[in-house]
N, C-alpha and C positions, 0 to 999 in steps of 0.2 A: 814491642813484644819480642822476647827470645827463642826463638826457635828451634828445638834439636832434632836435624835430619839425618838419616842413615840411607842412602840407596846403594844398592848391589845389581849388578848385572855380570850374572853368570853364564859363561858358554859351556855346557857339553859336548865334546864330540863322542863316535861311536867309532871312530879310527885316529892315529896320529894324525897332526896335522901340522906339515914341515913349517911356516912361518905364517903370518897375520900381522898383520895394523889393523889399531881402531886409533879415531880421534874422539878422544873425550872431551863433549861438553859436558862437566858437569858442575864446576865451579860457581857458586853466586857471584852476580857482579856487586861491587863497592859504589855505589850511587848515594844521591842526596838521603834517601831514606832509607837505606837500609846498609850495613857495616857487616863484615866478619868478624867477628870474637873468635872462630877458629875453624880452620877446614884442612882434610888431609885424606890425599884417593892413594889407598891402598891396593896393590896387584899381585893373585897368585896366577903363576904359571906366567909371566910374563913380566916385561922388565919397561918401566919408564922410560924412555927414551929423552923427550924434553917436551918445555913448555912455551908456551908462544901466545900472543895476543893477535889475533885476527882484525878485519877491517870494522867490523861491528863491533870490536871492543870484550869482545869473549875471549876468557880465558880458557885454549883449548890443550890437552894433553894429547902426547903424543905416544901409544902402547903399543909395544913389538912383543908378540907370542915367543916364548919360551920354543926349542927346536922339537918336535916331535910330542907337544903336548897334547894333551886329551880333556883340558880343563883349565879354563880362564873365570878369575875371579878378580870383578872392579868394582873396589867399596871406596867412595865419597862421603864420607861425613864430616858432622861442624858443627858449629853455632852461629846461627845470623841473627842480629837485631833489626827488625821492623819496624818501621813509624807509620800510622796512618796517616796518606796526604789525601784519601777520598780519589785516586786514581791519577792524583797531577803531577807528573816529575817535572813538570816544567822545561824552560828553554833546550833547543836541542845541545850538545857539544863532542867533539870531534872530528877528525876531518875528514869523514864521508859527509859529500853534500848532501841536503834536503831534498834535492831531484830526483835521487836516486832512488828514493823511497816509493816515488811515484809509480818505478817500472813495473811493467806486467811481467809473471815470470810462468815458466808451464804449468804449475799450480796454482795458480791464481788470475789465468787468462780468461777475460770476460766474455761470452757468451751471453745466448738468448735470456739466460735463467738470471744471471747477472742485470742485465737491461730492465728487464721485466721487474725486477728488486726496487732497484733505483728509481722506476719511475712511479712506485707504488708509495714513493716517501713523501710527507710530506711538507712542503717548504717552512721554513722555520731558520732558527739560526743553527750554525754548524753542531753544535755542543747537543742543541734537544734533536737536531736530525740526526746525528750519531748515534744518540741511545734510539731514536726510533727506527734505525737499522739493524742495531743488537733485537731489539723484537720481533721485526719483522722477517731474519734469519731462523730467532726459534722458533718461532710457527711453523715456519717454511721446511726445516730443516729439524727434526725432532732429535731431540737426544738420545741416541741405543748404542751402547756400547757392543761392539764385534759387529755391526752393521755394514761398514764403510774398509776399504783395503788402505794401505799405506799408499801408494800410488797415484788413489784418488784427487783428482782435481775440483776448483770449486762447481763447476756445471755437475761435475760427476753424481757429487753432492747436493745439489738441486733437483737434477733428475731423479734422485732414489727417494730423496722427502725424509730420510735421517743420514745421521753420521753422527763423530765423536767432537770431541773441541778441535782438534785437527782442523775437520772440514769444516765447524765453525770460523774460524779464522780464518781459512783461504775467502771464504766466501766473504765476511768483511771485508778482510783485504784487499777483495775485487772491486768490490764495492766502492769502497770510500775512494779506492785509489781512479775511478772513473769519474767519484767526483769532484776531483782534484785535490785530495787531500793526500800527504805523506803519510803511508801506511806503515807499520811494521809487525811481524810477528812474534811473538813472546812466549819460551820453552820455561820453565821452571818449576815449584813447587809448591802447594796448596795444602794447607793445616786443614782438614776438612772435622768438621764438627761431632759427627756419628763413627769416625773411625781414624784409630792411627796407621794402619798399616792399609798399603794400596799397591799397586801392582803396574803402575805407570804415572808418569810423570804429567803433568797439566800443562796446556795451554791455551794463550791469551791475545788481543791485538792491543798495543797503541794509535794512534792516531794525532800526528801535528797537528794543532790548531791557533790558529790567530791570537795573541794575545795570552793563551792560555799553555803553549806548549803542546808536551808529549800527553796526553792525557789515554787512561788504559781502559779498556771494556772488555770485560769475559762476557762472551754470548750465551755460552753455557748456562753460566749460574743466573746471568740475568744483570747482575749487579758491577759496578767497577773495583778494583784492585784495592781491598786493605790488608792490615798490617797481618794477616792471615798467608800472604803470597809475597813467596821470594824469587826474584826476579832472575835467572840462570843465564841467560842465551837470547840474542835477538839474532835475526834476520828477514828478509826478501818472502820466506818463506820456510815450512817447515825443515827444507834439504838443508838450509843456512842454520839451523839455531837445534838441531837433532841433538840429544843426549849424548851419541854414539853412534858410528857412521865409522865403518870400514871394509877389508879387503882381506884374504884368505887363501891362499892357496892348498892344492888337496880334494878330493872329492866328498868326505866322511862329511856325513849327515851331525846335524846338531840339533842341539835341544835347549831352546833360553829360557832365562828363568828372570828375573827383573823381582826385586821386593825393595820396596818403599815404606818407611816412616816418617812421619813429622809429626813432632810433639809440641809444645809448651814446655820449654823447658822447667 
């Protein structure tokens, strides 16, 4: 399936503001099932600086604010081709180890709520006790959008009883990764059925497994990764795989603004 996305992240200020970086993830990755047919991130008020490949394989942009601006505009768009493989990318490649995957990080550090997860699963093989921990997060953990802060870690999100896919995935994360499984977290973008325009970008976990690879579960929706979901950004955690993550100088107050599309081409 071919996909046509437009996302913009807009900054407002209410004063000049001498310089700024952001790094932009926003890039699809080039993977077994999914291709670029065309992508190009556009900048007002500010200038490209360059582009680079990170340890996880994301391609990240590098954006320096124009001198004394009062308004940044970052448009990504393209065209991605999707295939559905039913959630399997299969074997892992590049040369971050598989251990690595493992690590706990401060978003995803296991606590009581975590423990209490895992011992609620039940024994089976890796593949149906994976999906029976995507279930047993959404009960646990309801979905409410503006429920949960960005900051939030997975206990955070246990103790509230909702959050968003964010805190879904920490809390996988912790999970699986305590039960020795190579975890990762997945930023990208979702064709959603009832609407083209959205207001934030989606995310996902993988999960190593034996025999099987990288294989993907959204807690969220309930189901794994088809040709609906394009793959942008992985990491350790959400701070690793953000759309947009930067630095500012100046005190003036801002106002964001984020709009999202994905079509069918």
């Amino acid at each position: 399936m071919k996909l046509q996305i437009r996302h913009e992240t807009r900054y407002d200020f209410d004063a000049p503001v001498p310089f700024g970086l952001q790094q932009l993830r926003k890039t699809p990755k080039s993977f077994r099932n999914q291709s670029i047919e065309s992508w190009n991130t556009t900048v007002v008020g500010g200038q490209k600086q360059l582009s680079f490949e990170d340890y996880h394989r994301n391609t990240v942009e590098l954006i320096s604010f124009d001198a004394n601006t009062q308004s940044v505009s970052l448009v990504s768009e393209g065209v991605v081709d999707v295939e559905d493989t039913h959630g399997i990318l299969g074997r892992h490649e590049g040369s971050t180890p598989l251990w690595l995957f493992k690590r706990s990080t401060k978003q995803t550090k296991p606590g009581k709520g975590v423990a209490d997860l895992v011992r609620s699963l039940p024994q089976g093989e890796p593949l149906e006790q994976m999906h029976a921990l995507s279930e047993a997060i959404r009960d646990s953990v309801r979905y409410k959008v503006g429920s949960s802060q960005p900051d939030w870690c997975a206990e955070d999100a246990i103790d509230a009883g909702n959050g968003v896919c964010q805190d879904h995935a920490h809390v996988f994360l912790a999970c699986a990764r305590i039960l020795g499984h190579p975890a990762r977290y997945v930023s990208g973008y979702l064709m959603m059925n009832e609407t083209e325009l959205q207001d934030a970008t989606h995310a996902w976990v993988e999960v190593h497994l034996d025999g099987l690879g990288w294989v993907g579960f959204d807690v969220s929706n309930g189901i794994s990764p088809d040709n609906r979901y394009v793959r942008v950004a992985t990491g350790l955690d959400y701070a690793q795989a953000a759309p947009v993550i930067g630095n500012r100088f100046g005190t003036a107050g801002e106002q964001l603004t984020v709009q999202l599309q994905v079509a069918q081409q």
